[in-house]
C-alpha positions in Angstrom: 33.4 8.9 17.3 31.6 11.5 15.7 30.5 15.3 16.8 27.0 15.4 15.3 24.0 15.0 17.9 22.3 11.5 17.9 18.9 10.8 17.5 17.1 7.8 18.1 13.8 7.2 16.9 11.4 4.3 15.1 8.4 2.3 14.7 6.8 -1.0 15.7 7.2 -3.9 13.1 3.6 -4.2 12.3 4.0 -4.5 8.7 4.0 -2.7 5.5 4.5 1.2 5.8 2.3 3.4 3.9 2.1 7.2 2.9 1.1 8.6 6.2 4.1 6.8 7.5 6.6 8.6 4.4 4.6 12.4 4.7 5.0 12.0 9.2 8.8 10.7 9.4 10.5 8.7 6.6 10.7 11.7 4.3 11.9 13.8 7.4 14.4 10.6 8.7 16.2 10.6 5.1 16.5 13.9 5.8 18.2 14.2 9.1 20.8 10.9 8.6 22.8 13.4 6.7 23.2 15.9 9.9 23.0 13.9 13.1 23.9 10.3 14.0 20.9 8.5 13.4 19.2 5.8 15.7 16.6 3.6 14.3 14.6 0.9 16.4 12.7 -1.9 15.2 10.4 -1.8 18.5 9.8 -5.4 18.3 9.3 -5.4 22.5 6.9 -2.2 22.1 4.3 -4.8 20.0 4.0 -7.0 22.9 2.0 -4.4 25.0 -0.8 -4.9 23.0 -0.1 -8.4 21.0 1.8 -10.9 23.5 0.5 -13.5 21.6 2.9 -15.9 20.3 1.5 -16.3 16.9 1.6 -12.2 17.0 5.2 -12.4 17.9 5.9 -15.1 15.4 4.8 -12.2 12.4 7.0 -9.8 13.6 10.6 -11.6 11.6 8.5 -10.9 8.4 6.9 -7.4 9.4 10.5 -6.9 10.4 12.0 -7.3 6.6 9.5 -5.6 5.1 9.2 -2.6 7.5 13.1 -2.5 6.4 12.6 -2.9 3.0 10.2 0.1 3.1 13.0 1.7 5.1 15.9 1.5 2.3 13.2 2.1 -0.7 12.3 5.7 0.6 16.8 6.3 1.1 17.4 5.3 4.4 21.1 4.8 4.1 22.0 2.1 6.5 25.9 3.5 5.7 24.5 6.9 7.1 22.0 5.1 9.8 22.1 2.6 12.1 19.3 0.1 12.4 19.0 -2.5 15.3 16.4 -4.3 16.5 15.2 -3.7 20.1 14.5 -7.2 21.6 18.2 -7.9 20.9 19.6 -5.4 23.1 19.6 -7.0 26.5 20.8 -3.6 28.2 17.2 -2.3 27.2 15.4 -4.9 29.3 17.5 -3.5 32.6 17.2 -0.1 32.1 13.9 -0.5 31.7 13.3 -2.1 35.3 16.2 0.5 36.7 13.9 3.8 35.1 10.6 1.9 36.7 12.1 2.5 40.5 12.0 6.5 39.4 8.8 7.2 38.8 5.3 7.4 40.2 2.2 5.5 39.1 0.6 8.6 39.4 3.1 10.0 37.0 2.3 7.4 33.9 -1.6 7.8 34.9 -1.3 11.4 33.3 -0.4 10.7 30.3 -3.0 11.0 27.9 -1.3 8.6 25.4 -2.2 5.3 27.8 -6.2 5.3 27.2 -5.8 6.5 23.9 -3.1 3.2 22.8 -5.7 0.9 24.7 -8.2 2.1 22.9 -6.9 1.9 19.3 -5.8 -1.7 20.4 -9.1 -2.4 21.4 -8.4 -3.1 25.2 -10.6 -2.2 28.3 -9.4 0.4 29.4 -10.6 -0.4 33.4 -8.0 -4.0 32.6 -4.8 -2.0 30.9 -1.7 -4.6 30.7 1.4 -3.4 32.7 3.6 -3.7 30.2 1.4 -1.0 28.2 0.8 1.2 31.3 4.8 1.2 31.2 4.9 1.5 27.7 6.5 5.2 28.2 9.4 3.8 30.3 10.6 1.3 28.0 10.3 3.9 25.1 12.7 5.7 27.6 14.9 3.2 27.5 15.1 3.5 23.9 15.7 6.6 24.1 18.6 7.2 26.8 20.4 3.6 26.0 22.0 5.3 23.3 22.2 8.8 24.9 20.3 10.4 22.5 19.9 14.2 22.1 17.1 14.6 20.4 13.7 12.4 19.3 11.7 13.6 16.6 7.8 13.0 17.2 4.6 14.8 16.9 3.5 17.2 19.3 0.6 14.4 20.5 4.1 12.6 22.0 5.8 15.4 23.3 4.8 14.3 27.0 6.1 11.4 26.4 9.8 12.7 25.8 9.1 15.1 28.9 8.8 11.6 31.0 12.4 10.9 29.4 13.5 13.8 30.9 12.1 13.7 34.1 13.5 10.1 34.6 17.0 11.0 32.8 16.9 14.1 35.7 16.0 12.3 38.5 18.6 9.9 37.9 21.2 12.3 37.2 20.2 13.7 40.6 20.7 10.4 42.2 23.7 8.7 40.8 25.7 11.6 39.4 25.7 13.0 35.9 24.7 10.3 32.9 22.5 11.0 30.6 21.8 14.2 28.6 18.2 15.7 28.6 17.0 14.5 25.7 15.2 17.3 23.7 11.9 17.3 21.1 12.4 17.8 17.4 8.7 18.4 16.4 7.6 17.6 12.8 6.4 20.2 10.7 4.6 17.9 8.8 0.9 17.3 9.4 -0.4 13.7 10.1 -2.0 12.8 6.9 -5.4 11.8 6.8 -6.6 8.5 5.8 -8.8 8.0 2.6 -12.1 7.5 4.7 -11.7 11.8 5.6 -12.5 9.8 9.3 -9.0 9.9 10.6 -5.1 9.9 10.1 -3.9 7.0 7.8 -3.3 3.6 9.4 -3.4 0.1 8.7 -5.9 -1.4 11.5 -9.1 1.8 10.0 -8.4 0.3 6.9 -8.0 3.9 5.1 -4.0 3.6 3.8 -2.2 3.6 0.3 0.6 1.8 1.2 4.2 2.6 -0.4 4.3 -0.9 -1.9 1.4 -0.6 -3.7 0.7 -1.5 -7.2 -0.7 0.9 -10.1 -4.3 -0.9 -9.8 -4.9 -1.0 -5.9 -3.2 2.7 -6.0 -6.3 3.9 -8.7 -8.5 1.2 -6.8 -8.2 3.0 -2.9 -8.5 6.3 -4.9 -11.6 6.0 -6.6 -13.0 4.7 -3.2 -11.6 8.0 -1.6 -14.1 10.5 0.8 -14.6 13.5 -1.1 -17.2 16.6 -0.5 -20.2 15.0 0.6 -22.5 17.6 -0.3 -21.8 17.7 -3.4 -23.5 14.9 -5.7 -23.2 16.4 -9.3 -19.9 17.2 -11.1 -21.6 20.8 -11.8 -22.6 21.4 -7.9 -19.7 23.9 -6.3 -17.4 21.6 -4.0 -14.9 22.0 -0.6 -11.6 22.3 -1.3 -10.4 22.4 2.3 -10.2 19.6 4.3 -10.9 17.6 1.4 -9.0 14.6 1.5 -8.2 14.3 -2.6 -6.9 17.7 -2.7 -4.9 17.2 0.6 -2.5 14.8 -1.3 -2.9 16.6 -4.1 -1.0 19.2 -2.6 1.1 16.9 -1.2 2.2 14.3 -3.8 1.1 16.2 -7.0 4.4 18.3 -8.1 2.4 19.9 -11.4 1.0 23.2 -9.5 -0.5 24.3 -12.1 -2.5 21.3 -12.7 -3.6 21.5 -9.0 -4.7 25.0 -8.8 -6.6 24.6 -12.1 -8.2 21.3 -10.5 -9.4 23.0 -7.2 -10.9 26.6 -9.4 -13.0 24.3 -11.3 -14.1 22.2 -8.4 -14.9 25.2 -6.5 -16.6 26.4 -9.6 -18.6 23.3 -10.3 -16.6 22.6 -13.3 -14.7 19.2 -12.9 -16.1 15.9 -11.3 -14.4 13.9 -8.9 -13.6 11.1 -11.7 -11.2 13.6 -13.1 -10.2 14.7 -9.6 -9.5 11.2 -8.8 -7.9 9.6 -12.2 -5.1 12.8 -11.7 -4.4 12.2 -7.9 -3.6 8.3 -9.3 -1.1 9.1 -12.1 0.6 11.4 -8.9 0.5 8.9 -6.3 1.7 6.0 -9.3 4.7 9.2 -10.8 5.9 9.3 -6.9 5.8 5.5 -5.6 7.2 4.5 -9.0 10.7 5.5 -7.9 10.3 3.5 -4.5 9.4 0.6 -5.3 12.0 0.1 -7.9 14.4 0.4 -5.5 12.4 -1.7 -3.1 12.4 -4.6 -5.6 16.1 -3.8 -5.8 16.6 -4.5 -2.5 14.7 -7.3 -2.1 16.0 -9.1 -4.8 19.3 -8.8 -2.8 18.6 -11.8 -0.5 20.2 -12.0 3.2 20.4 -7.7 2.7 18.0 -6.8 5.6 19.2 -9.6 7.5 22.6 -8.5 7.1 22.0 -4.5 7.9 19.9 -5.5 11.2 22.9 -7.9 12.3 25.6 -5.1 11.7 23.3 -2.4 13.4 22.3 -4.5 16.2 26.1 -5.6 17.1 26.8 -2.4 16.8 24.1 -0.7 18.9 25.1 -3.8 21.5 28.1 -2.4 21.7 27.0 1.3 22.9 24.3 -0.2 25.5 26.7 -2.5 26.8 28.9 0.8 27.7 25.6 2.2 28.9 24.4 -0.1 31.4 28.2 -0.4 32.6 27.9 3.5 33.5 24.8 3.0 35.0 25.8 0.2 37.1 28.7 2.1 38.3 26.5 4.9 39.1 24.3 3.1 41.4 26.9 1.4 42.7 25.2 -1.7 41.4 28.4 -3.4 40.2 30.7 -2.4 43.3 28.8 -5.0 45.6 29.3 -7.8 43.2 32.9 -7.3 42.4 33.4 -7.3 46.1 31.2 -10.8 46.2 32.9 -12.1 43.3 36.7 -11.3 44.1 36.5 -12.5 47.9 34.9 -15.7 46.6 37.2 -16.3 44.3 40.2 -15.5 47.0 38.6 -18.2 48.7 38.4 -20.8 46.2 42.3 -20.4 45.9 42.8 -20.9 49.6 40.6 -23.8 49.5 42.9 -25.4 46.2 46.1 -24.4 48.0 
């Protein structure tokens, strides 16, 4: 048992992570294992709201081990942290269909978030599957199966932990006293834009460094990077705001000096985006460097990610199975069927005697 707060938080095994995943919560999640009891979900249920099919679910074992691998390589400490994997928790799948009976259609049909995930998975939005129109409730499943106190997200997501709340409440009000309000621990950190300058980083725009990356494709998706478009001669006055090289420049560049002497002469007209650019690389290569060396470590261990899933999972099993026991209780769900169970079993002795 431990006194520090427990969070519980995660991501969808959709593959290889990539900066905008380190800069909006890996750096932040190596962070807070060393103050709070740390939760972390492989949401391999959460794909199936937009990918059910089974050659879909057959990728997710290997998006899995590298999602984990990426995990360890940027200090996840799986001795500080616990991570399970979310299909293996059978206590998720009921308290997913227990929250359902608590709230309204109407309720979910609010959220923002439900157009906007159909629409980056390409789905109609008039033809929504039901399994991602309740995307929110299973996520509260997550999120209250382990009693957690606090979820770190974006503030695009807070309504989504406010849904968490609302059902943890109304069942509270219901059944008696279960589950703590679970409360928002908003990033500081900025979602990081993806090298088109069109949008935040991500895999399916095609705009992402990713943390595995090697020197080449690193210089590679830099030189293809959206700069200034107005300016079309390395002596013509550029933007420094908003401009996508000097964004992770701040971010990922530790020599200041070199920075601010990069963005005067840009602003000046007296540095082209070559120069710009071939810096930003030797950053970005100076700061994966150090992950990936670790991440071939890891790798190189075989049965390791197997191994730290397993021992998270039985142990996060362990905590749902008390859980849904409390919950059951609650409702007086198990009371009828210990009643069933006990006078059939009476009866079977009669009937032997």
């Amino acid at each position: 048992m431990t006194d520090k707060k427990r969070i519980l938080t995660g991501d969808r095994p959709t593959g290889l992570l990539h900066l905008g995943h380190y800069v909006g919560s890996l750096s932040n999640r190596v962070t807070l294992q060393d103050s709070y009891e740390c939760y972390f979900i492989i949401a391999d249920l959460h794909t199936l709201t937009t990918k059910p099919q089974k050659e879909e679910i057959l990728k997710v074992r290997e998006n899995t081990r590298l999602m984990v691998l990426d995990y360890l390589a940027c200090g996840i400490d799986p001795q500080k942290s616990t991570i399970f994997l979310q299909s293996a928790i059978p206590a998720l799948y009921e308290l997913n269909l227990l929250f359902e009976m608590l709230i309204s259609f109407n309720r979910l049909a609010g959220l923002p978030s439900i157009k906007e995930m159909a629409k980056n998975a390409h789905l109609d939005t008039e033809n929504i599957p039901f399994g991602l129109f309740g995307y929110p409730i299973l996520q509260t499943a997550d999120i209250l199966m382990p009693k957690a106190h606090l979820v770190p997200v974006g503030k695009d997501n807070e309504a989504h932990i406010e849904l968490a709340r609302d059902i943890a409440r109304r069942f509270n009000l219901y059944y008696g006293e279960v589950f703590p309000l679970p409360e928002v621990l908003l990033s500081n950190t900025p979602t990081l834009i993806g090298t088109d300058g069109k949008g935040k980083m991500s895999k399916s725009a095609d705009n992402a460094i990713y943390l595995s990356d090697d020197p080449k494709t690193v210089e590679k998706r830099v030189k293809g990077m959206y700069t200034d478009p107005n300016r079309v001669r390395a002596d013509t006055p550029g933007n420094v705001e908003n401009n996508p090289v000097f964004i992770y420049h701040d971010i990922f560049n530790p020599n200041r000096d070199e920075v601010a002497d990069l963005k005067e002469r840009y602003r000046e007209g007296r540095v082209g985006d070559v120069e710009v650019k071939e810096k930003l690389t030797a950053a970005l290569n100076t700061f994966l460097k150090p992950i990936q060396e670790r991440r071939r470590h890891f790798e190189a261990e075989e049965g390791l990610v197997e191994q730290i899933i397993y021992e998270g999972t039985l142990k996060t099993q362990a905590i749902a199975e008390n859980t849904i026991k409390e919950v059951r209780s609650a409702m007086g769900l198990s009371g009828g069927w210990n009643k069933i169970s006990r006078i059939a079993r009476d009866r079977q002795k009669l009937q032997t005697n």
